[in-house]
Wavefront OBJ file of the C-alpha trace (Angstrom):
o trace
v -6.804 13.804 -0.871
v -3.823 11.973 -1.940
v -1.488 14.622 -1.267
v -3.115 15.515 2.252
v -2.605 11.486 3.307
v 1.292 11.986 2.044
v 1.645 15.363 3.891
v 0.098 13.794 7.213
v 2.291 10.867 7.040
v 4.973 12.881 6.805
v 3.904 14.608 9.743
v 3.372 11.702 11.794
v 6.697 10.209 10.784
v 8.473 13.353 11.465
v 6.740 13.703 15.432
v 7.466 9.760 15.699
v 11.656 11.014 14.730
v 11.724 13.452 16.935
v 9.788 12.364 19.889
v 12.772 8.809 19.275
v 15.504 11.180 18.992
v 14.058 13.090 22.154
v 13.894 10.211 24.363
v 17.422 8.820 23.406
v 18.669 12.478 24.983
v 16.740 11.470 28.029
v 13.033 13.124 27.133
v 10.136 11.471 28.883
v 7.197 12.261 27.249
v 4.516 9.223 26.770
v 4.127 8.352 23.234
v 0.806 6.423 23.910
v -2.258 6.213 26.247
v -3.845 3.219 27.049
v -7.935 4.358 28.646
v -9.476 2.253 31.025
v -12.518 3.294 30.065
v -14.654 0.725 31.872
v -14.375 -2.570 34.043
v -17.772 -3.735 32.979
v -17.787 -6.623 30.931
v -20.259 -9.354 29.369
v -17.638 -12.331 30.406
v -15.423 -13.668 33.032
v -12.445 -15.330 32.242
v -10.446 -17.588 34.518
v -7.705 -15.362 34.500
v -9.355 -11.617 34.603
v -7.979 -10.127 37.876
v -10.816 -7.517 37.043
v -13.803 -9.709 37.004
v -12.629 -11.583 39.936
v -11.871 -8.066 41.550
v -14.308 -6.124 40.842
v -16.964 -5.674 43.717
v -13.891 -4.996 45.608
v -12.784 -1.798 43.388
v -13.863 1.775 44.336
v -16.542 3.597 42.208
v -16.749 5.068 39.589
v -16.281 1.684 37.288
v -17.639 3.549 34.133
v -15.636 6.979 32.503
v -18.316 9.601 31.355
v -17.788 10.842 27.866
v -16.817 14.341 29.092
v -14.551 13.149 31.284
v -12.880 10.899 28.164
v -12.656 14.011 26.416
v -10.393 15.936 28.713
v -8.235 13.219 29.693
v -7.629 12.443 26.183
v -6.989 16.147 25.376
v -4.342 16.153 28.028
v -2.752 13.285 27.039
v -2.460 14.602 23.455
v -1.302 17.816 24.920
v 1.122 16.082 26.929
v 2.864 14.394 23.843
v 0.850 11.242 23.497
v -0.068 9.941 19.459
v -1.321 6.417 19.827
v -4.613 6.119 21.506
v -5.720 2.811 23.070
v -9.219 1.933 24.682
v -9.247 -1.066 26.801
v -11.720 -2.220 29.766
v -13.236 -4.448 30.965
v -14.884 -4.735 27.318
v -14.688 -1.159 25.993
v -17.073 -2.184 23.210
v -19.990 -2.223 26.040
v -18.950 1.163 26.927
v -21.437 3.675 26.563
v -22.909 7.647 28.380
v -26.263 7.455 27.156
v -26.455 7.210 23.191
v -22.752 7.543 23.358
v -20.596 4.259 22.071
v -16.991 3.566 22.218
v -17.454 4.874 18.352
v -17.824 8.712 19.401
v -14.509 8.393 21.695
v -12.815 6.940 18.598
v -13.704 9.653 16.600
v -13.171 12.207 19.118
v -9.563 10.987 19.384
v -9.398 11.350 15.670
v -10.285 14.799 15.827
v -7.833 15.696 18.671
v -4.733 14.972 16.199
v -4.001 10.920 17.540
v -2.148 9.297 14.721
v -3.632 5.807 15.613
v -6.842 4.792 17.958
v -7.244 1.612 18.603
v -9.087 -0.824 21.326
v -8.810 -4.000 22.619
v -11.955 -6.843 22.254
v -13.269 -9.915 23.363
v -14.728 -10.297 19.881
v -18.290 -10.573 20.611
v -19.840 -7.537 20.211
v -19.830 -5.001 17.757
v -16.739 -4.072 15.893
v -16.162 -0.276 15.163
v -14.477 -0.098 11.725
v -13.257 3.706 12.119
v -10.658 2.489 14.332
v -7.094 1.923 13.183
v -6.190 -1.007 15.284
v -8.179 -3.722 16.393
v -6.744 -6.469 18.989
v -9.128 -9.576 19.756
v -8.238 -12.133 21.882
v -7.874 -15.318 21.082
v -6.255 -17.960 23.449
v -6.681 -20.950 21.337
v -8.510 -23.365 19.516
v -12.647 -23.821 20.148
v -12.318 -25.846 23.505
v -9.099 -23.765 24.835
v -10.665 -20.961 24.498
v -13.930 -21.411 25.640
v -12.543 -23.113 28.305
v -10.841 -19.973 29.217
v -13.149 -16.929 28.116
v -16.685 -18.562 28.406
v -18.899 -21.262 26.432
v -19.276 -20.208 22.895
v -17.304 -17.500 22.999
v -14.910 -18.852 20.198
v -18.009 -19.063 17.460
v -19.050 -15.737 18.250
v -15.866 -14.155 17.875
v -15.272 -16.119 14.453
v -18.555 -15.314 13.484
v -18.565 -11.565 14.152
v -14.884 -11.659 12.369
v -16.226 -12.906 9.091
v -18.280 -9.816 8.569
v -15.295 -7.628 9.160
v -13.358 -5.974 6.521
v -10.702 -3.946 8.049
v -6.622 -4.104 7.625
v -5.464 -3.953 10.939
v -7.101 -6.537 12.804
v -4.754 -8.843 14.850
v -5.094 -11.379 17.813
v -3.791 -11.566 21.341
v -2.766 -14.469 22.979
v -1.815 -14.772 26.207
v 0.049 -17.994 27.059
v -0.131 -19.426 30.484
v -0.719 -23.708 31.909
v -3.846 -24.388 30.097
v -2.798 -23.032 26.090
v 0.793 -23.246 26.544
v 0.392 -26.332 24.140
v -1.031 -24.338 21.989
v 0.761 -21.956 20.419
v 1.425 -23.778 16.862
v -2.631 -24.314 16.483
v -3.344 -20.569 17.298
v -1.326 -19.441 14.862
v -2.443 -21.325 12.321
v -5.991 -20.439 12.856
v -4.848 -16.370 12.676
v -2.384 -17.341 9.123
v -5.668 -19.468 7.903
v -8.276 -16.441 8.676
v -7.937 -13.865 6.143
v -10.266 -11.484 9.010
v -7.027 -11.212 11.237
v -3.651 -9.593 9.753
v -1.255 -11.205 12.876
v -0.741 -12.785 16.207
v 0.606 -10.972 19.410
v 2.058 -13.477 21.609
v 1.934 -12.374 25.767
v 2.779 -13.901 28.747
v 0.485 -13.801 31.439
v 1.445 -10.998 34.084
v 0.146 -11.622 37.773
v -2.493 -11.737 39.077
v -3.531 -14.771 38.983
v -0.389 -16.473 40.460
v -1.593 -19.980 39.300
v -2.180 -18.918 35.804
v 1.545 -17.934 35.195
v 4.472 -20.345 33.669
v 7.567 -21.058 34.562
v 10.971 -19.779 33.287
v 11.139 -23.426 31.458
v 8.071 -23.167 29.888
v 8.040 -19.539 29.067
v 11.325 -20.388 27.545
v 10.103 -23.502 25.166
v 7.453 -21.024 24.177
v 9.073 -18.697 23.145
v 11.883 -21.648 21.004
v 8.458 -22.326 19.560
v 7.058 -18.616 18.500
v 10.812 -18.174 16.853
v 10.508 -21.324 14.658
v 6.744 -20.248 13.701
v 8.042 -16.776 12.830
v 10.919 -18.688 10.787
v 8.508 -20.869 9.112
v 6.093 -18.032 8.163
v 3.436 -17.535 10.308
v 2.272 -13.953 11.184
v 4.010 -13.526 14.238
v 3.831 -9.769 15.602
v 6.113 -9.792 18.368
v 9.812 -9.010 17.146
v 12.707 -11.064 17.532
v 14.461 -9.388 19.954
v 11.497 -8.343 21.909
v 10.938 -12.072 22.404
v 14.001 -13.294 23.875
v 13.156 -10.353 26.272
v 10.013 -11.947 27.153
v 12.422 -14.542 28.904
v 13.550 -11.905 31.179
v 10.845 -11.826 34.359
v 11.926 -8.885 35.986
v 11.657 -6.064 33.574
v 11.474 -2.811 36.096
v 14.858 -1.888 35.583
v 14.342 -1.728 31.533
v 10.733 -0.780 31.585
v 10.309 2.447 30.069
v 7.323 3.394 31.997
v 7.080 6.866 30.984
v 6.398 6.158 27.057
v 2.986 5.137 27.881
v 0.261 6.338 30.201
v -2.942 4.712 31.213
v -5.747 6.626 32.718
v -8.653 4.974 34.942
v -12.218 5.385 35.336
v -11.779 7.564 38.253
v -8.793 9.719 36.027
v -5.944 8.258 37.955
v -2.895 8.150 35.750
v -0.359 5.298 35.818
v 3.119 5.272 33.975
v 4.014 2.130 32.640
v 0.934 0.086 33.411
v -1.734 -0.904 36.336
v 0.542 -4.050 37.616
v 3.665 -1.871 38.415
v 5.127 -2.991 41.473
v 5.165 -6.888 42.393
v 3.896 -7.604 39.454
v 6.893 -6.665 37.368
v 9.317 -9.243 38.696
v 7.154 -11.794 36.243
v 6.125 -9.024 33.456
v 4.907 -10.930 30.273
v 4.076 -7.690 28.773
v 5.165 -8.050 25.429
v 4.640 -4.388 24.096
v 6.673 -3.137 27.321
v 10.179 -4.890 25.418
v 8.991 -3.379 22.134
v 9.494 0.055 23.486
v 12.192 -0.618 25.519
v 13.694 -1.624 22.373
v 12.713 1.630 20.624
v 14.086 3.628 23.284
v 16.774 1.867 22.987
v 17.952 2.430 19.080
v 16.424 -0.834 18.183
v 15.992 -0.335 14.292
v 14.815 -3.542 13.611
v 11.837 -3.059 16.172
v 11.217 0.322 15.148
v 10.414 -0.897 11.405
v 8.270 -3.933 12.641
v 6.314 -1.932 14.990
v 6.285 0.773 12.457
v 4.605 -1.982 10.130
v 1.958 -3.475 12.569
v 0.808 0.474 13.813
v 1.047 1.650 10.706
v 0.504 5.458 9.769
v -2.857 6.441 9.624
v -3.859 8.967 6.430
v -7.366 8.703 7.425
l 1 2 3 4 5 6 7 8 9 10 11 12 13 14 15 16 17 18 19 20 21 22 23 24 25 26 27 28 29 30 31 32 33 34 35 36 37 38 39 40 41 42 43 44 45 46 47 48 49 50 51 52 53 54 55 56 57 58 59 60 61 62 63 64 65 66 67 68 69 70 71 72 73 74 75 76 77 78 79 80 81 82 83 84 85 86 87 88 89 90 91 92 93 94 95 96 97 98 99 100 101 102 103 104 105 106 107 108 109 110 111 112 113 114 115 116 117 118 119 120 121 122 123 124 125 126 127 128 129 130 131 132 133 134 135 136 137 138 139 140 141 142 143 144 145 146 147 148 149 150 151 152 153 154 155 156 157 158 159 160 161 162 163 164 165 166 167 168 169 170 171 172 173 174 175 176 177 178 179 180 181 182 183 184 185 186 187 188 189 190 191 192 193 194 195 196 197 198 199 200 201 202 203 204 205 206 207 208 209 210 211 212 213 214 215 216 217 218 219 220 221 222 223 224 225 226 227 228 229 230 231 232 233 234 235 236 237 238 239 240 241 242 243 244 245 246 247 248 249 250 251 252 253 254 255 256 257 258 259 260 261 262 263 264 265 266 267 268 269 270 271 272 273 274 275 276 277 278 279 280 281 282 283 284 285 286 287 288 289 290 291 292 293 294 295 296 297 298 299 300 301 302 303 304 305 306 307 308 309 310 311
């Protein structure tokens, strides 16, 4: 077994060299594919252009399994590694006895390096997957005040019966936490359930819900010192003085990562391309612009956080 796990990491690392090298020649295959695989969820928080949304968007709001299959199959086939499943709250997701764990496995079995999927924390957590994001937008009140009442006690509840390596939080800063950076970090460094904290920007919609260039930039002053001090910071350095760049189109490199909808459209970049990118907070878009870009300093951190799976 050991020498299979060295042999496949040495796969892995060899596709990730080439597919780098590729893109620096001009290439533009996706290296990643984020699945919408529902819009259904069991909350609705203030800032959610989805749940505010979603009577208004077109059937189907649900991905069959079969239909998950093929689109992942193609997106392996058309050079994709790093498998994402995001919603609405994916962990809800389910055709029939199906649960988001049989996609997760089935994306194992196609050949993806890393599956992971994005949570709201308060449902089940699927341990087979490599990544696990949660959100978490503050302390108790914040973010309650933002996700729903109790929300916060649930998702530390659920998060002290998980044992798993790769488990890290999301926060997405906007008016109501943006005073709260210092205190959600220190809640991820004191938690020995989550392994690091992604810092994001809200991206519009909501208009009201996004900061200012001042504000975004004290922020992101603030994130540095944390990182400097020690706390578990994700994003990298140089990917967050590009956070304080709004208007990312011209550097977004769209084509390294697909998402496909519940009705199997495909998007390059992300859903909020167009408008939306003159005040991108996306932090992952600067991490592989940065990659694209030669950046060896954010290749080896985001080689760290996504590490190689030998499963």
């Amino acid at each position: 077994m050991g020498g299979m796990g060295i042999t496949r990491s040495f796969g892995q690392t060899a596709y990730y060299g080439i597919w780098f090298l590729r893109s620096l020649l001009g290439s533009k295959r996706p290296l990643a594919t984020t699945m919408i695989i529902t819009y259904q969820c069991n909350l609705k928080c203030q800032h959610c252009h989805i749940a505010e949304n979603l009577p208004n968007i077109p059937q189907p709001h649900k991905m069959p399994y079969e239909v998950a299959l093929e689109e992942m199959k193609a997106s392996y086939d058309r050079g994709a590694r790093v498998l994402f499943f995001e919603g609405g709250e994916p962990t809800h997701w389910n055709d029939g006895e199906r649960t988001l764990l049989d996609l997760i496995k089935a994306g194992r079995d196609i050949g993806f390096f890393v599956t992971g999927y994005t949570t709201n924390g308060t449902n089940v957590f699927y341990l087979e997957s490599d990544v696990i994001s949660v959100s978490l937008d503050g302390p108790r009140e914040a973010h309650d005040s933002i996700r729903c009442q109790g929300v916060f006690d649930k998702l530390m509840e659920n998060l002290s019966k998980v044992d798993h390596p790769n488990v890290f939080a999301n926060m997405v800063v906007m008016p109501d936490n943006k005073h709260l950076v210092r205190d959600t970090a220190q809640i991820v460094k004191d938690n020995p359930r989550i392994n690091g904290l992604m810092i994001n920007f809200l991206t519009p919609p909501p208009d009201a819900k996004v900061l200012g260039p001042d504000d975004k930039r004290k922020v992101v002053e603030e994130v540095v010192a944390l990182k400097k001090e020690g706390y578990p910071i994700l994003n990298s350095k140089k990917a967050l003085k590009e956070l304080l760049m709004e208007d990312y189109s011209k550097k977004c490199p769209f084509w390294a990562s697909e998402f496909v909808l519940p009705d199997r459209s495909k998007l390059y970049g992300c859903p909020m391309r167009g408008e939306s990118c003159k005040r991108c907070g996306f932090n992952a878009v600067r991490e592989y612009s940065l990659i694209t870009r030669g950046s060896i300093s954010t290749i080896l951190s985001m080689a760290g956080r996504f590490g190689l799976s030998t499963k």
